[in-house]
N, C-alpha and C positions, 0 to 999 in steps of 0.2 A: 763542725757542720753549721752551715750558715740559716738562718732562721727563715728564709726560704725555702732551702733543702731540709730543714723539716718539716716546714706548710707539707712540700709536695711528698714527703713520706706518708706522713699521716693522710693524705687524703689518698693515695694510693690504696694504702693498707685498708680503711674504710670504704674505699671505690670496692676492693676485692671480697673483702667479706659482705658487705651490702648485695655486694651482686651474687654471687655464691648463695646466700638464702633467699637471695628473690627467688634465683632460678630454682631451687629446690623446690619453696613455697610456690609456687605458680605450677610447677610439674607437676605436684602431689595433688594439687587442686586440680587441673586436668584430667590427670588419670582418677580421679573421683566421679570426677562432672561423667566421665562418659561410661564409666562403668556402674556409680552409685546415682548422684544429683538426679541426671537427667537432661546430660546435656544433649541437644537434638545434631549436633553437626555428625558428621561421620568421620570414623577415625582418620581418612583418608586427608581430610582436611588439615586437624595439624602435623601430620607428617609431610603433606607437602609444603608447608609453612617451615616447618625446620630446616626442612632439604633449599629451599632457598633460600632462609636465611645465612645457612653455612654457607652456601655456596657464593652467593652474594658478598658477606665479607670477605668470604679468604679470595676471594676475587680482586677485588677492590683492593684488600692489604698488599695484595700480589704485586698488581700492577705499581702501585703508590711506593714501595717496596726497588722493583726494578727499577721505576724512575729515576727516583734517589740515590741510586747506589749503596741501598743497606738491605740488612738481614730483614726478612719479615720477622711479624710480631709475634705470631704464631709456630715461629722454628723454637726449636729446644726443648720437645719431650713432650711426651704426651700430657704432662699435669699444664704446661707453657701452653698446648691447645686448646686444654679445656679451659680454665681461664681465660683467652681469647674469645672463645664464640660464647663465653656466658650472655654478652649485652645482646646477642645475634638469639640466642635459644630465649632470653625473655620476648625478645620482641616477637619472635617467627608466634611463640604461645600465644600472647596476650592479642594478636590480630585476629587467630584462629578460632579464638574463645569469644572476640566480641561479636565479630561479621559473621551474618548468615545470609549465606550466599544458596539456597537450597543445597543440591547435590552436587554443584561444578564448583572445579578446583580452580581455575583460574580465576576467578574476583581474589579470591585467597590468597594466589599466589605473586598476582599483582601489589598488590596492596602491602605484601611482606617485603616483595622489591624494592616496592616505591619508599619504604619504613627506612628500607637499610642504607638506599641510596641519597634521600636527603641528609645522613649525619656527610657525604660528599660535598652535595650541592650547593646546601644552605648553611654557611657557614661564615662569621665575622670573624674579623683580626684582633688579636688581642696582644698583649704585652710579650706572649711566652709562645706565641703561636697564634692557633684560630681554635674556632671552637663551634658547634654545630647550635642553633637555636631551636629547630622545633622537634620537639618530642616525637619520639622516631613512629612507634607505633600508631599513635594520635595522627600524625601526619599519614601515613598510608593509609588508616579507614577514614577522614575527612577524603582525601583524592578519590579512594574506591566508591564511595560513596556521589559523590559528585559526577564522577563519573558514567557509576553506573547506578542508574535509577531504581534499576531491579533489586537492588541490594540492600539489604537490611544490616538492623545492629539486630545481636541474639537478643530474643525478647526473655525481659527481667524472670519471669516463671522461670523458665529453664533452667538458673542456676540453682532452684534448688525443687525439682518439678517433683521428684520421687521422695523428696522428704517431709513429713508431718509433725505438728507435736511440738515435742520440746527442741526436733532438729532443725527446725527453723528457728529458733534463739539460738541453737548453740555455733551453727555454724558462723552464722555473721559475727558472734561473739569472738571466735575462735581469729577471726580473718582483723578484727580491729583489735586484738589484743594483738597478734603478729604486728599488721601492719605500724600500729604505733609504737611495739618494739625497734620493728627495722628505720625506721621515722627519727626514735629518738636518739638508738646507737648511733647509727649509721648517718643517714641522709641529715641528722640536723633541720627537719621540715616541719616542725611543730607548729612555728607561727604562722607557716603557709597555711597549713590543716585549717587551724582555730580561725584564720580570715576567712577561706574558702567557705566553711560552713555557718559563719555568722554572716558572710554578706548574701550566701544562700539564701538563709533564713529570712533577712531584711530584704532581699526583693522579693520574697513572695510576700509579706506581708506589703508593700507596699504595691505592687500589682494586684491586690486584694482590695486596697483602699483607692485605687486610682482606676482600676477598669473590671471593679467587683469581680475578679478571679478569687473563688471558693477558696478560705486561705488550705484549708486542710489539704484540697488538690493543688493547689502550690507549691505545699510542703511533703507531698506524699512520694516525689520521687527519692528523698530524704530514706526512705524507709526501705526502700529496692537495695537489694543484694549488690548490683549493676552500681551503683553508685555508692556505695561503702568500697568495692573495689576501684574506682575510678578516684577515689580521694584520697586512698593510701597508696595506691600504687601505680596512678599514673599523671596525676595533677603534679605530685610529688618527687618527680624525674631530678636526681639532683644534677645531673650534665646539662639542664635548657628550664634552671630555675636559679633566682639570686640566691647567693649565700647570706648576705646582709638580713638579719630578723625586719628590720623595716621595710625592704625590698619586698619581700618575702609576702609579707604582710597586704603592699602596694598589689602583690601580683595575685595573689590568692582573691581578693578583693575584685581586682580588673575582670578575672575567669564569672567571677558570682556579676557582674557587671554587664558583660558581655553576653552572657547567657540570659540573661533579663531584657535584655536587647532585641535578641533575635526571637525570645519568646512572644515578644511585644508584636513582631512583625512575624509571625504565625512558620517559624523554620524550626524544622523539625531534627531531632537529632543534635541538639543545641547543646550539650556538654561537649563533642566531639568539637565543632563547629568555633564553639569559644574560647577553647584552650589554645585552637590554631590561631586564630586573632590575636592571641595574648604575646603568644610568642611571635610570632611575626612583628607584630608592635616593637616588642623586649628586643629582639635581632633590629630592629631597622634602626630603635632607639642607642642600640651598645654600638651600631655602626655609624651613626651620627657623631656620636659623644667619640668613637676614635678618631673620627677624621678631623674632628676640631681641634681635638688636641693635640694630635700631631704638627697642623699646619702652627699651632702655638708654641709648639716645641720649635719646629724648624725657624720660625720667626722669632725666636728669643724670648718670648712671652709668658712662657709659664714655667715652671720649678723645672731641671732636669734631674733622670733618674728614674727608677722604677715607680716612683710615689706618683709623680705625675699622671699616671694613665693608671695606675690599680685599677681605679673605678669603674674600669671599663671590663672587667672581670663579672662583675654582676649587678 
């Protein structure tokens, strides 16, 4: 086995268990939020969110599928489908869980669409194929949101509206010790994390010394449930984040950047907001750096072979 066909072993086997306990972990969390927490959506919501998220990929594999003249991704057994629509069943959740769209399902079901169908749209060439850049979910509630004005993110209470006491430490306890589990096995995102939240930190304190924003209310979304969730388990997307610790570093950085930005210029909903910025940057940037080096390959100019273009990987 060639030391490529192991890269892509290993990263399979951790795509599949990674994603296997997200969805676990994000389901158990749901079926809490609406029966324990206190989440305000109605059930109605993320079951139409799943129902188009399934149906949306096996849609999309279908067609992509026929085109090609191959087997879909999804034939061979019922464990071969579950596996399939695991990235489909995290995403369809985590839209249903952040957007609060009162009692109409369509912002919802929009939004789930829009999620599944930019890993289509938006997407750069790479050495081995192409590869989707903005984070599927984050991308359908920036659009829904844009969109439609009436639309809200769930507000941060909700996640834990019905619990008091010590279960408001235990939970978020319980959600950062997972999430930095799944983070360290799995996704390899630690240095994103450790950037994300140190550049956090340093632009509130520097919006505190440059346009006296109260550091504590700078610092105070730090402390929302909403955003312990957004730092393990969606800043952190290992498919539309660099592998490279430096990178990683660079990008976690740019999101704590970006968000100090738009807070500057009074935009609301600015974690959603600056993650899409990041990666769109990230995508336009890995789409530059391919086209250069290809035209460098073709013109004799630079190294031939895989090594030449790696870096356009992350």
């Amino acid at each position: 086995m060639t030391q490529n066909n192991k890269k892509d072993v290993w990263y399979q086997s951790n795509r599949k268990g990674g994603l296997r306990r997200f969805a676990l972990a994000i389901t158990t969390f749901n079926i809490l939020g609406h029966t324990v927490f206190g989440f305000e959506q109605s059930w109605g919501q993320p079951l139409i969110a799943l129902a188009t998220a399934y149906s949306t990929e096996l849609l999309i594999e279908f067609i992509d599928a026929l085109t090609n003249r191959r087997p879909p991704r999804f034939a061979g057994g019922f464990s071969t489908l579950i596996d399939f629509l695991l990235s489909a069943h995290i995403t369809g959740l985590a839209v249903a869980m952040l957007i609060y769209a009162n009692d109409r399902l369509f912002p919802i079901a929009f939004a789930t669409a829009a999620a599944m169908s930019s890993k289509v749209i938006f997407r750069v060439s790479l050495r081995n194929g192409s590869r989707h850049f903005f984070n599927p979910s984050n991308f359908g509630i920036t659009l829904t949101l844009l969109l439609f004005p009436w639309v809200g993110i769930a507000p941060p209470y909700h996640f834990t509206e019905n619990l008091s006491g010590m279960g408001d430490w235990i939970l978020p306890g319980l959600i950062v010790i997972s999430g930095t589990f799944l983070n360290v096995r799995f996704t390899k995102r630690i240095p994103l994390i450790a950037a994300w939240l140190g550049g956090f930190a340093i632009q509130a304190l520097l919006r505190s010394v440059i346009f006296g924003t109260p550091t504590v209310a700078a610092w105070l979304p730090m402390t929302g449930l909403a955003f312990v969730l957004y730092t393990f388990y969606m800043v952190t997307d290992p498919s539309t984040t660099p592998s490279d610790p430096l990178k990683q570093v660079i990008f976690g950085g740019g999101v704590a950047a970006a968000y100090a930005l738009l807070m500057m210029v009074h935009v609301v909903f600015g974690l959603f907001f600056a993650l899409t910025v990041v990666c769109a940057l990230r995508g336009l940037g890995i789409y530059v750096r391919s086209v250069v080096l290809s035209r460098a390959v073709s013109s004799g100019t630079a190294v031939q072979g895989p090594t030449a273009i790696r870096g356009s990987e992350s």
